[in-house]
Each structure stands twice: as C-alpha cells, then as structure tokens.
N, CA, C and O atoms as a GROMACS GRO file, in nm:
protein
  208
    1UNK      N    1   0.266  -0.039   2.636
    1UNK     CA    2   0.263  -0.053   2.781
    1UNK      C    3   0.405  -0.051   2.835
    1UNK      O    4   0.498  -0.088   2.763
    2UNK      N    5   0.421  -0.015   2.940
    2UNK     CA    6   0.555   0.017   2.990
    2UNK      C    7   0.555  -0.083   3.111
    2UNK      O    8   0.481  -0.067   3.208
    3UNK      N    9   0.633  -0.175   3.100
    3UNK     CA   10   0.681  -0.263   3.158
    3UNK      C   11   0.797  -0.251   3.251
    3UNK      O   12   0.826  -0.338   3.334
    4UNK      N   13   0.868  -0.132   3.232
    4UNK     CA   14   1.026  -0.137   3.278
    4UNK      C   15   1.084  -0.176   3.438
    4UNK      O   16   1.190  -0.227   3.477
    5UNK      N   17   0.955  -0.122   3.512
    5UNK     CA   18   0.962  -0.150   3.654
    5UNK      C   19   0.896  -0.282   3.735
    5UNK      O   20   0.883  -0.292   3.857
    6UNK      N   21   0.856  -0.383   3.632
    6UNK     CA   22   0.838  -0.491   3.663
    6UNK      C   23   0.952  -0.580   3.683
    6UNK      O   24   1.024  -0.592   3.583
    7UNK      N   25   0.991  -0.651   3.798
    7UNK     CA   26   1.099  -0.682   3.763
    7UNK      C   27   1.092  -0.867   3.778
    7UNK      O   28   1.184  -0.948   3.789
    8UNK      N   29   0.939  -0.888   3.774
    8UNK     CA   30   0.968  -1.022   3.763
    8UNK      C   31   0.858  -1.074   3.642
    8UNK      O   32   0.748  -1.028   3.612
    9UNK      N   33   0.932  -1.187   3.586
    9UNK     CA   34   0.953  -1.189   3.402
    9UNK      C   35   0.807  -1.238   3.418
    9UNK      O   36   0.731  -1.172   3.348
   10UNK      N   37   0.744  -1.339   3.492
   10UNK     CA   38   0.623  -1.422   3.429
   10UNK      C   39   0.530  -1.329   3.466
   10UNK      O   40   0.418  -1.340   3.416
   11UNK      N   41   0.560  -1.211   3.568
   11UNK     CA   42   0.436  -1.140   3.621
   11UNK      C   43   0.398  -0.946   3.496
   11UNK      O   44   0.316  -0.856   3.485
   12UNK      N   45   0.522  -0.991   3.442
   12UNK     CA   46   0.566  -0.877   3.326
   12UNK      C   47   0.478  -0.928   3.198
   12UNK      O   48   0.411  -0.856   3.124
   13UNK      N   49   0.494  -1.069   3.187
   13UNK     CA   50   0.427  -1.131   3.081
   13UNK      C   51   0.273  -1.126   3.065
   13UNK      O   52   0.199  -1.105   2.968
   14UNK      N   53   0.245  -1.160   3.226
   14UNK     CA   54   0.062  -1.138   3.233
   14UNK      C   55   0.030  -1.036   3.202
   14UNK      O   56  -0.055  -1.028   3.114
   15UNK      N   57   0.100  -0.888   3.278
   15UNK     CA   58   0.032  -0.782   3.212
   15UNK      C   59   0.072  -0.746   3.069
   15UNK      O   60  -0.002  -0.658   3.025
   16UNK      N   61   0.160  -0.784   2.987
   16UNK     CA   62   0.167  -0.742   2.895
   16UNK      C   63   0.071  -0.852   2.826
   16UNK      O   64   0.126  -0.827   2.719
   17UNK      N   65  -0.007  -0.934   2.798
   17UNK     CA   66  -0.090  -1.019   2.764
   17UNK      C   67  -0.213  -0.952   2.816
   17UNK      O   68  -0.273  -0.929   2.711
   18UNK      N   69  -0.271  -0.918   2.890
   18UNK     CA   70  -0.327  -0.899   2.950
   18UNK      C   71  -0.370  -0.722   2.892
   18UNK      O   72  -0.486  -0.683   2.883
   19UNK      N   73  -0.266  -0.649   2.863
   19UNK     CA   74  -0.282  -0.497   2.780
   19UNK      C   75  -0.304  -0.521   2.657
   19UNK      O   76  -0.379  -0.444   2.597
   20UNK      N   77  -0.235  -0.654   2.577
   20UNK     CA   78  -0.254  -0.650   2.489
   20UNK      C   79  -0.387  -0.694   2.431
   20UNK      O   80  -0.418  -0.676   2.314
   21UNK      N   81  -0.476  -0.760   2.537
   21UNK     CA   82  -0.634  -0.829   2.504
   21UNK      C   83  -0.682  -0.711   2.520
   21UNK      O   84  -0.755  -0.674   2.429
   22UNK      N   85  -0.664  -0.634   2.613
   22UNK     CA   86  -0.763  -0.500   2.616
   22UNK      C   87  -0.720  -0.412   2.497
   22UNK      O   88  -0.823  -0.358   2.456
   23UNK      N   89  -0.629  -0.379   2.433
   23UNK     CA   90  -0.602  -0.272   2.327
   23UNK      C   91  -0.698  -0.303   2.239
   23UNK      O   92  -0.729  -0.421   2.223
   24UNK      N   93  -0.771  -0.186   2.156
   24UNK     CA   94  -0.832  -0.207   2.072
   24UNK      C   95  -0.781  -0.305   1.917
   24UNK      O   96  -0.667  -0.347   1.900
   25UNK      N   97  -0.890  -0.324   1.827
   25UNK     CA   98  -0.804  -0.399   1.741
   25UNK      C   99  -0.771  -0.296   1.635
   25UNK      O  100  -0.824  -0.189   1.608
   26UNK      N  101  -0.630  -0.383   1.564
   26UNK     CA  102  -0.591  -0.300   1.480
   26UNK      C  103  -0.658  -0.240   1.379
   26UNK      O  104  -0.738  -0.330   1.353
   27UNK      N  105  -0.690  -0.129   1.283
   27UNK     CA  106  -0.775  -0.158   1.156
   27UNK      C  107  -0.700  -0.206   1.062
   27UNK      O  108  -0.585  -0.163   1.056
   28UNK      N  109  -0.740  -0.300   0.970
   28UNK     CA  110  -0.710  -0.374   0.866
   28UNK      C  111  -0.591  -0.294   0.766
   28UNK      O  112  -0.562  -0.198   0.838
   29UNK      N  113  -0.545  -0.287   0.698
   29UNK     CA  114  -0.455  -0.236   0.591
   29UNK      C  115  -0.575  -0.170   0.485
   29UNK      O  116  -0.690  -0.194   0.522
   30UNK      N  117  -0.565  -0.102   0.377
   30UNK     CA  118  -0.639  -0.052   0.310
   30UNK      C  119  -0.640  -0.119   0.172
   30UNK      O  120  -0.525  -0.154   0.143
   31UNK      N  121  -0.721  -0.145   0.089
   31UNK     CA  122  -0.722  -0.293  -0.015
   31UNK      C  123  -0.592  -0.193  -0.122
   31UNK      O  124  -0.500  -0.261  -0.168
   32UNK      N  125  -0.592  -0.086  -0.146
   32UNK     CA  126  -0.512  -0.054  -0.260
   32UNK      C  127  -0.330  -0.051  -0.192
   32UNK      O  128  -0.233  -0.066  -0.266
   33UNK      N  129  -0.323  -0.036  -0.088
   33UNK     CA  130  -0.200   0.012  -0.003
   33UNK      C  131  -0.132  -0.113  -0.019
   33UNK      O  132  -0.201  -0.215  -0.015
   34UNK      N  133   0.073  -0.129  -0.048
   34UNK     CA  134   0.117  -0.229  -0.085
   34UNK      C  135   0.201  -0.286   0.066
   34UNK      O  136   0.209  -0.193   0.147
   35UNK      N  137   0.241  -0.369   0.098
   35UNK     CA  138   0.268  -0.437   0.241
   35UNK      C  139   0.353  -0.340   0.266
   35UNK      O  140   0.339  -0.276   0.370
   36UNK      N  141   0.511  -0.295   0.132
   36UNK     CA  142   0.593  -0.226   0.168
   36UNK      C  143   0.625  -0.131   0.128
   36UNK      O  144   0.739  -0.100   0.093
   37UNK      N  145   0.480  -0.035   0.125
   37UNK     CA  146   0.476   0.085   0.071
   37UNK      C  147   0.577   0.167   0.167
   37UNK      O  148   0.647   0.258   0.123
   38UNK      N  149   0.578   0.129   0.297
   38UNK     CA  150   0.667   0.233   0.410
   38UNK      C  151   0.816   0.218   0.408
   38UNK      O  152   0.889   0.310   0.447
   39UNK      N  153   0.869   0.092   0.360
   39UNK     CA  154   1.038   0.077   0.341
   39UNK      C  155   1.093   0.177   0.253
   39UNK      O  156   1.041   0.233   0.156
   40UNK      N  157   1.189   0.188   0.296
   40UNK     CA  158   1.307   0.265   0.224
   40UNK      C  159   1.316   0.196   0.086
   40UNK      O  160   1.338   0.077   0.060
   41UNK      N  161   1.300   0.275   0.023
   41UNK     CA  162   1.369   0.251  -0.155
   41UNK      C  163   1.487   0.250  -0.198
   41UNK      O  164   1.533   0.353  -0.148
   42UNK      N  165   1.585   0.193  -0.270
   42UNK     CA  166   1.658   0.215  -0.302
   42UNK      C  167   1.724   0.230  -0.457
   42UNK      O  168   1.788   0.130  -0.489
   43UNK      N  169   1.720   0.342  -0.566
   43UNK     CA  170   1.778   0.338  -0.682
   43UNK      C  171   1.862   0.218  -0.760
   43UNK      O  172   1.813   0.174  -0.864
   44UNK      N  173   1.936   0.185  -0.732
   44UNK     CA  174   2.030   0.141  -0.784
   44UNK      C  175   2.090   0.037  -0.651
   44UNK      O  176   2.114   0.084  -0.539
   45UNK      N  177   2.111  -0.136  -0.692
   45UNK     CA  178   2.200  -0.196  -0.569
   45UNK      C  179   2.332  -0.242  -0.668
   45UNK      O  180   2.332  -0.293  -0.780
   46UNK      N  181   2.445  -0.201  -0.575
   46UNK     CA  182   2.546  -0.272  -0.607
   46UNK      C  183   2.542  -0.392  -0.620
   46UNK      O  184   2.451  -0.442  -0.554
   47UNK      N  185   2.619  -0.483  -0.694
   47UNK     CA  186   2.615  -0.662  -0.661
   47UNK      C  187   2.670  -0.688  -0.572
   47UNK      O  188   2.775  -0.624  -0.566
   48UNK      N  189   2.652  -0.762  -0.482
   48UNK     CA  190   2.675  -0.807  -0.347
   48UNK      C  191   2.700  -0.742  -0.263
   48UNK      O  192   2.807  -0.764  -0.207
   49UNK      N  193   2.632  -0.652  -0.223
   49UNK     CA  194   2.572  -0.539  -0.142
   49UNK      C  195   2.498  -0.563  -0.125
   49UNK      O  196   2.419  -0.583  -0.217
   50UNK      N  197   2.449  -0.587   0.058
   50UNK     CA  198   2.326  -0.572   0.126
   50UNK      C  199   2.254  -0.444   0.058
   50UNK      O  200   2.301  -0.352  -0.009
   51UNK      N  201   2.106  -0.475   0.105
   51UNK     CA  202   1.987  -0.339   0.025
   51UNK      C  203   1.990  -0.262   0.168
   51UNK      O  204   2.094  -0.196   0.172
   52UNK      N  205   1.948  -0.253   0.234
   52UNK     CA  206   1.953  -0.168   0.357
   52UNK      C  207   2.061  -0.214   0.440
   52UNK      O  208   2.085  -0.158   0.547
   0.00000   0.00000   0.00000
C-alpha cells in the first residue's frame, strides 16, 4: 500500500492496518523448503569477517 501522500502519522497507521486486515493471507512455507533457502551463500568466511 502506498502511503506516501498521507501526511498525518496516526491516520497513515489506520490505513495501513486497515490494508493489511483486508490483504489476503499469506500461504504457509512449503514442509520441504528451508527458512534460508533465499540468502546469499557464501564459500569460504574469513575470521573476523562479517558474512554478508
């Protein structure tokens, strides 16, 4: 939902509450699919080197 031209915060909040009760619901994850099948992989981490 596009909010950008709302410019007052509690009345931005209702409708975005308010889009978000109407959106359909999500479908579930699939039982074999792993949480972070979609992250970036990485080979090899240096030691004390952040991973991403």
């Amino acid at each position: 939902m596009n909010t950008k031209n709302i410019e007052d915060k509690a009345e931005r909040k209702t409708a975005k509450r308010a889009a978000r009760k109407a959106a359909p619901a999500k479908a579930k994850r699939a039982a074999g699919v792993a949480r972070g099948s979609m992250k970036k992989k990485i080979r090899h981490q240096a030691q004390g080197q952040r991973k991403r």
